[in-house]
N, C-alpha and C positions, 0 to 999 in steps of 0.2 A: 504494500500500500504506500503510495506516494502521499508522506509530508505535505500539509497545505502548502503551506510556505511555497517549499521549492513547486509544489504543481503549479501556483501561480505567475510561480519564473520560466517554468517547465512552457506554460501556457503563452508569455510572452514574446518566451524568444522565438515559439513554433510560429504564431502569427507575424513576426519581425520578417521569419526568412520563407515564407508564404507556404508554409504547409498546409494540405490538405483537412477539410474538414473531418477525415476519417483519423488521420493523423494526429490531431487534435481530441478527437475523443478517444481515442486510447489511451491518452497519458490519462486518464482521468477514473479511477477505478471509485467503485464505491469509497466512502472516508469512513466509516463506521462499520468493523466486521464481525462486531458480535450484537448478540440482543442488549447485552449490557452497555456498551459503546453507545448507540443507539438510544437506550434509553437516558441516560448521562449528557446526551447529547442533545435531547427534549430537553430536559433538564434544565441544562443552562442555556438555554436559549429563551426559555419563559423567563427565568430567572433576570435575564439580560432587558429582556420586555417590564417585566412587569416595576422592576424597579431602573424606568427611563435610559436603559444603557443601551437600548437595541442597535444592533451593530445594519440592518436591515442589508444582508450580502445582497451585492446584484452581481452581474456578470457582463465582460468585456463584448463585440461586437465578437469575437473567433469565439468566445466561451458559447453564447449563445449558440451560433450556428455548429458546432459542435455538437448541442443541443438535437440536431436532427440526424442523426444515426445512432444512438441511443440515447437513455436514462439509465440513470444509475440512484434511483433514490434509496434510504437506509432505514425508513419506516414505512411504513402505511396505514391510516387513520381513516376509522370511519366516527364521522360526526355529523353534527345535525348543520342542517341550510343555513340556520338562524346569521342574517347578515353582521351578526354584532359577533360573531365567532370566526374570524379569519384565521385560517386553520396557520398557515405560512407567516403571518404576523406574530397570532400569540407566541409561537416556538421561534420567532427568529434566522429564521431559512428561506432559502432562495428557492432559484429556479431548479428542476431536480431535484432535491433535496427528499421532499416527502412524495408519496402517492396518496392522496386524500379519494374517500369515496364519501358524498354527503348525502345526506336523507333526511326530509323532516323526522324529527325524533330518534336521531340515529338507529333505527331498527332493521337487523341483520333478517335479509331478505333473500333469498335466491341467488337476484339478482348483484346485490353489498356481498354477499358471500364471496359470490363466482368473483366478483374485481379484489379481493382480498387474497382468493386463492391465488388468481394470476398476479400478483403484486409478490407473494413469497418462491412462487416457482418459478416464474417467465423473468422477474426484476431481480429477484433474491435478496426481497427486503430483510430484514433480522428483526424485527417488532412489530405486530400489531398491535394499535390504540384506540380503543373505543372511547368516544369521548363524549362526557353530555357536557350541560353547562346552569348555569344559572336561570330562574325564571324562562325553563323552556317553554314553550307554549304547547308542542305535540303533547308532554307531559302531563301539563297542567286539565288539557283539554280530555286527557284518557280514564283523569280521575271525576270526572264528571259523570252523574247517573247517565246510563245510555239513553235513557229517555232523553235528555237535553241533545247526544249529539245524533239521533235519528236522522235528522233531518239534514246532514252534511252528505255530500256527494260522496257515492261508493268509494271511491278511490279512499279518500279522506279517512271515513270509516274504518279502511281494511289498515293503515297506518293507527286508528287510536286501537283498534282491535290486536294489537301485534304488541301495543303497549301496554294494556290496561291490566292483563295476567300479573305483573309483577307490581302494580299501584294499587293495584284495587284494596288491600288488608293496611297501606298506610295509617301509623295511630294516630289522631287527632294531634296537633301540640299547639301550644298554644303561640307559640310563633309561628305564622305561617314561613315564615322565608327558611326556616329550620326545618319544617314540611316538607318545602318542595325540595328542597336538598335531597331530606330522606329518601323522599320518589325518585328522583332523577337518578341517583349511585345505587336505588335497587334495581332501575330501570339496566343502568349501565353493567352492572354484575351480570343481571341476566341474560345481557349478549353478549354478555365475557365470555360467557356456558357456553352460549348459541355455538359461537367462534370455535370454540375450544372441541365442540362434539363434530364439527367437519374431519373425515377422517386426514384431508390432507395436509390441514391443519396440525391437527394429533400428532400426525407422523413427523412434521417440522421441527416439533415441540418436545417430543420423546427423542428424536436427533439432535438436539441440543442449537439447531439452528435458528429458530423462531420461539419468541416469548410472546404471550399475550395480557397485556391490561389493560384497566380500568384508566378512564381520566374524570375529575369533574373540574371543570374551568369555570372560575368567578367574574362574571365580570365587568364589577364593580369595583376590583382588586387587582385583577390580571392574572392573577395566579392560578396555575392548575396543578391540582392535587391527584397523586395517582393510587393508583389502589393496584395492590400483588406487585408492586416495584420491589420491593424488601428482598423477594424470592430471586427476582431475576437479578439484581443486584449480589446478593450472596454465590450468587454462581458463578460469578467474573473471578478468575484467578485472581487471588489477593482478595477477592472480597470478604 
């Protein structure tokens, strides 16, 4: 694995003396080779975000074009549409960098599966992240008697119906904003599971190549909290 550093000089000089855009993404391997890497590497990028230091990477005019003979991103994230959750923002990361799959209510779907599995097999990401976030609204929407949301368009429906199994038994508290918390990180657990019972998934995971967790992003705060990091962390030699 090529040092950023030099891959950035690496990058310069190829573009200086007119190398090929295939040439160019070569020097350029994944930067993150384990689940740990990967997750450390979320990590402080939110870290970076959320307390005003965000470095926001972009990339040269040959980095981009480079860009088009492959990707090499080192996670992949399924999160919800919601516009106040920019996936590449919160964490810090460029172009490449992540594969995001988004869904109103983040909910692992066929379709969110299938682009997860091709994100660990075809890209050879090293983490997936499921992410909810603050005041979701799919969320908020799934703990509503069904009577209220009858009357939304099938489609809509079949997204609160895919949520509602893991909301429905939330206990009353008396802070709501402490409520939807509770919902949303049982919401996200449960397609921690989802994630987790794909068998190509499993076999990523049993191989030691792919972890999976939880995230909840605040964001009133900026910070994302993860859930099952501990495990994947402890796995890192030296950890």
């Amino acid at each position: 694995m090529v040092p950023v550093n030099k891959l950035k000089s690496l990058l310069h000089s190829a573009g200086k003396r007119g190398a090929s855009m295939a040439d160019i993404a070569r020097l350029k391997d994944p930067e993150m080779g384990t689940p740990a890497a990967a997750l450390a590497a979320l990590k402080a990028g939110n870290e970076r975000f959320f307390s005003g230091r965000a470095t926001r990477p972009e990339l040269n005019a040959n980095e981009r074009r480079a860009q088009i003979i492959e990707q090499t991103p080192f996670a992949t994230i399924l999160a919800c549409s919601d516009s106040r959750v920019p996936v590449e923002i919160v964490f810090d990361q460029g172009l490449g960098d992540l594969f995001i799959v988004r869904v109103a209510g983040h909910v692992c779907t066929p379709a969110t599966l299938g682009s997860l599995e091709y994100a660990i097999t075809e890209l050879k990401c090293h983490l997936i992240v499921v992410m909810g976030h603050e005041g979701c609204g799919a969320v908020r929407a799934a703990m509503l008697p069904e009577a209220e949301t009858a009357a939304q368009p099938d489609n809509i429906r079949h997204l609160l119906d895919a949520i509602r199994p893991s909301v429905s038994d939330v206990p009353p508290l008396v802070d709501e904003k402490s409520r939807m918390r509770e919902a949303v990180v049982r919401h996200v657990l449960a397609q921690v599971e989802h994630v987790q019972a794909s068998p190509v998934v499993a076999k990523a995971v049993a191989d030691g190549r792919v972890a999976v967790v939880g995230c909840y992003y605040e964001i009133g705060s900026g910070a994302a909290d993860f859930y099952g990091d501990e495990a994947v962390l402890a796995d890192e030699p030296g950890g």
